[in-house]
C-alpha positions in Angstrom: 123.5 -51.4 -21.3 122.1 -48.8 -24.2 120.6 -51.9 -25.6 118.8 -53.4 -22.4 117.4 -49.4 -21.9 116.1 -49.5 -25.0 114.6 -53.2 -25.2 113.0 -52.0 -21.9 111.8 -48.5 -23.4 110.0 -50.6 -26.1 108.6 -52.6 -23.5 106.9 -50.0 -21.3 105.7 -48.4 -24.5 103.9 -51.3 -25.9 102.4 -51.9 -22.1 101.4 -48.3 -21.9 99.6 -48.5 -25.4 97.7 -51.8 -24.1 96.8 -50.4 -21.4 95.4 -47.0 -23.1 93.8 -48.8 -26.1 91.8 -51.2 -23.0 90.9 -47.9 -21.1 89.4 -46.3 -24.3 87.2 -49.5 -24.6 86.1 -50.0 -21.3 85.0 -46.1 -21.3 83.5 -47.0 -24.7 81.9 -50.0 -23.4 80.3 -47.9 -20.4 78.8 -45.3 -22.2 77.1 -47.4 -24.7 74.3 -47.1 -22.7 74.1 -43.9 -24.3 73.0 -45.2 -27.5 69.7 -46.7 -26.2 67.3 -43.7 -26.8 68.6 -44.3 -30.5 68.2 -48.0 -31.3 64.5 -47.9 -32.2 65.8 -44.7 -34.6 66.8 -44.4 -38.3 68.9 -41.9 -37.7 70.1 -39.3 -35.0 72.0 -36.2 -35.1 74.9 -34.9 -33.4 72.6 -32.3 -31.3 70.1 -35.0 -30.7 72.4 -37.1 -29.4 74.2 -34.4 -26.6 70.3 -33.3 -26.0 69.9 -37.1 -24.8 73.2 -37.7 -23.6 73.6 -34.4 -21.5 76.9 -34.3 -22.8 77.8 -30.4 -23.7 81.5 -30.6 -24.6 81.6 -30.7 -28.3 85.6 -32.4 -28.9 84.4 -34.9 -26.3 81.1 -36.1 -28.4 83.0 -35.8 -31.4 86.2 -38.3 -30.3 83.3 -40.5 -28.7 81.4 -41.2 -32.0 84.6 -41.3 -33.5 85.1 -44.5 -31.8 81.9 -46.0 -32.1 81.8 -45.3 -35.7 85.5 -47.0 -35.9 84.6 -50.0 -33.4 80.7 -50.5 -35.9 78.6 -49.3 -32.9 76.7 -46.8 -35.0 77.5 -45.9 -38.5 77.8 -42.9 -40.5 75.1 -41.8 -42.8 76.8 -37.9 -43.2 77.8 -35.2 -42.1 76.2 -35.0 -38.6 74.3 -37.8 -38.7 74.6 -41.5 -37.6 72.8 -44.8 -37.3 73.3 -47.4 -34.2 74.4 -50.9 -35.8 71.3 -52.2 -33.7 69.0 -50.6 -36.2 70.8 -51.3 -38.8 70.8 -55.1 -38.0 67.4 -55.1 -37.8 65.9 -53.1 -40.6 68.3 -52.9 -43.0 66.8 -55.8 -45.0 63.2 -53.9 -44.5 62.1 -53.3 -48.2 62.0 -49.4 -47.7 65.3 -49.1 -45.8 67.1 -48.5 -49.3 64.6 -45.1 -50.3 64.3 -44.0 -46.5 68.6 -43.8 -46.6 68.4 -42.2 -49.9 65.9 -39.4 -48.8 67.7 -38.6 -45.9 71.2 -38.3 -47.7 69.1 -36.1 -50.2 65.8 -35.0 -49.1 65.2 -33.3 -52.5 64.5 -37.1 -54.7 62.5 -40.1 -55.4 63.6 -43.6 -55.8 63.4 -44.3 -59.7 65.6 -45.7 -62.5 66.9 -49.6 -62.6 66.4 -49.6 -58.9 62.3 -49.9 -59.7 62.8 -51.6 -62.6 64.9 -54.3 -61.2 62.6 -54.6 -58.1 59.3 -55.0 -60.6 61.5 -57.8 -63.2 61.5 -55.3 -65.8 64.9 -55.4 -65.3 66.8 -58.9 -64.1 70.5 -60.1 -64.1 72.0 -57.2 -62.5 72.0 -55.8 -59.0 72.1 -51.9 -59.3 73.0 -49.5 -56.7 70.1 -47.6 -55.4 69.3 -44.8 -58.1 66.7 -41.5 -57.9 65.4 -38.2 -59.4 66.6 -34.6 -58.6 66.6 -31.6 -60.0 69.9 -31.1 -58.7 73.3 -32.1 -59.9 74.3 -35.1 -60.9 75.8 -37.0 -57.7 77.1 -40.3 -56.6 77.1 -41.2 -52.5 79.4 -44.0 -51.2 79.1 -45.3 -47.9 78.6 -48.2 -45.2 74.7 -48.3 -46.7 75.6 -48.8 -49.9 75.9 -46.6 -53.1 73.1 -44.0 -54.1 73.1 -42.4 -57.7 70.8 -39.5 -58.1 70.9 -38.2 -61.7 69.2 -34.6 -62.9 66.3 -34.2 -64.8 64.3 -31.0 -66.2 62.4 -29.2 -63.2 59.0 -29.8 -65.1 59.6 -33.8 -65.2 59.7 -33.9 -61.8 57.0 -35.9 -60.7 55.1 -38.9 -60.7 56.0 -40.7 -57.5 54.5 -41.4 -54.8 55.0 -40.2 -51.0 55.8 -43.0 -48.0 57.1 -42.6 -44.6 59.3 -45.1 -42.8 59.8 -44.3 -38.8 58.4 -40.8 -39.8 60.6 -40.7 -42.8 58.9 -39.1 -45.7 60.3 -40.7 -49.3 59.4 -40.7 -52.6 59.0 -43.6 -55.4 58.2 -43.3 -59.0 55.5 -45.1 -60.5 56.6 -47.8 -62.6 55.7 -46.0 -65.4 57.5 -42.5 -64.5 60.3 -45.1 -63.3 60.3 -46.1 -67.0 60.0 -42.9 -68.7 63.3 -41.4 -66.4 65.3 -44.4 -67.6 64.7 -44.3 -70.9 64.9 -40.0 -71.0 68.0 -40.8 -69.6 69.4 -43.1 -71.4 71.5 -42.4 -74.9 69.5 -44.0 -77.8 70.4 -43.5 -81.4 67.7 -43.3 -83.6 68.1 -46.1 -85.5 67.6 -48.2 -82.8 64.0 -46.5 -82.1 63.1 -47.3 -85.9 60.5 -49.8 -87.2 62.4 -52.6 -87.8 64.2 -53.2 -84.7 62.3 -54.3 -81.2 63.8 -51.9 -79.0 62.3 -54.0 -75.8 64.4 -56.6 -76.4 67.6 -54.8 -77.5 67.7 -53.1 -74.2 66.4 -56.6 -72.6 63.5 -54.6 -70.9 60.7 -57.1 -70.3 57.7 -54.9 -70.5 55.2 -57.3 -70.8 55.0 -57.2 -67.1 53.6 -53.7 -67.5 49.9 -53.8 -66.6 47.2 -51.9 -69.4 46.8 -49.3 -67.7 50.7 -48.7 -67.0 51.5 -48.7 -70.0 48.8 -45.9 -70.7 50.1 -44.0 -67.8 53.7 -44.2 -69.7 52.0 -43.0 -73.0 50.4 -39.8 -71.0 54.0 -39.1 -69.5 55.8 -39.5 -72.7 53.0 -36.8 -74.7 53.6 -34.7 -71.8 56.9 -34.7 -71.8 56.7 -33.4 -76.0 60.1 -35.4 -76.6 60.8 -36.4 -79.6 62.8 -39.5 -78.8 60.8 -41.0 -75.9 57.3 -40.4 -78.8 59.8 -42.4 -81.0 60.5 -45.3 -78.6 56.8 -45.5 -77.0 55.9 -45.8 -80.8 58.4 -48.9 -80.7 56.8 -50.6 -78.0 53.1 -50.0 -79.3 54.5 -52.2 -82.4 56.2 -54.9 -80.1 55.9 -55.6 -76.7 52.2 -54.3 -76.7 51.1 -55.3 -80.3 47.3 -55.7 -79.1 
């Protein structure tokens, strides 16, 4: 008898959870609609979104966008701040979807590094993550976008990019020289390999011949400006090889 009362306990529980899990996504399913204002968005915040909705109880917004992030109807950017899958499926292949992400998750950057490098063939057989320039601390970003590195430099390196918006999204992109420079300030090089005998171009597999002439002399004015040593050292390197007039 105890065993039939519990086979049936376990019953009614596993009904009762069916039929909760199918009432949470039919009320999902009906409020969807509530995502509409958003689809044509890059982003919208937790405010914006009980603005539109008219929705004022904050545990209630929260558990709903909960769900939708766990069932892929929107997806988490941060803290506070999501994107509908719609948008995502539509723009995230857009060629400034990477630097638009990366501005909002950290407003005070530009896209630089291997991620221009790549994009221009100066660097090829890798895929890197989306990198950028901030004054602030070094930082890595997981999520469902992808993976943003933003390393530090010197307050007084700071520039050199250039300013873009993307559905009234203001980023910032290094030039391909500045992009360049930041790598290679960067990047640990001992001095031997910035000597005269060794093409530093090619040890690093950098293919800098697709620098135009007047790139490369926007490098050479970031590099004297920058007064470092090493990076006078390694454009010195390149004047011998890769641009040997």
């Amino acid at each position: 008898m105890r065993e039939v009362s519990a086979s049936l306990l376990l019953t009614l529980i596993n009904i009762y959870r069916i039929i909760y899990i199918n009432c949470i996504l039919s009320d999902m399913s009906m409020k969807l609609d509530l995502l509409h204002p958003f689809e044509n968005m890059p982003y919208f915040t937790i405010e914006g979104f009980k603005q539109a909705s008219g929705m004022e109880n904050p545990e209630q917004v929260r558990m709903l966008l909960y769900r939708w992030a766990k069932a892929g109807s929107i997806v988490p950017i941060k803290k506070g701040m999501y994107m509908t899958r719609r948008f995502f499926e539509f723009h995230s292949r857009d060629a400034s979807f990477p630097a638009a992400i990366s501005a909002i998750l950290l407003p005070e950057s530009y896209i630089s590094l291997e991620f221009i490098l790549q994009r221009r063939a100066i660097l090829t057989g890798v895929t890197y993550p989306v990198t950028a320039i901030t004054t602030r601390n070094t930082r890595r970003i997981v999520n469902r976008l992808g993976t943003f590195w933003y390393r530090s430099i010197r307050p007084d390196l700071y520039f050199g990019f250039i300013i873009s918006e993307y559905f009234g999204i203001r980023f910032a992109e290094a030039t391909l020289s500045k992009a360049l420079f930041d790598f290679l300030y960067l990047r640990p090089i001992p001095a031997a390999f910035r000597s005269a005998g060794i093409n530093l171009a090619e040890e690093l597999r950098l293919n800098l011949e697709e620098l135009s002439s007047l790139e490369r002399d926007e490098f050479g004015a970031v590099v004297e400006e920058s007064r470092n040593r090493k990076l006078q050292q390694i454009h010195e390197n390149f004047r011998r090889y890769p641009w040997r007039p």
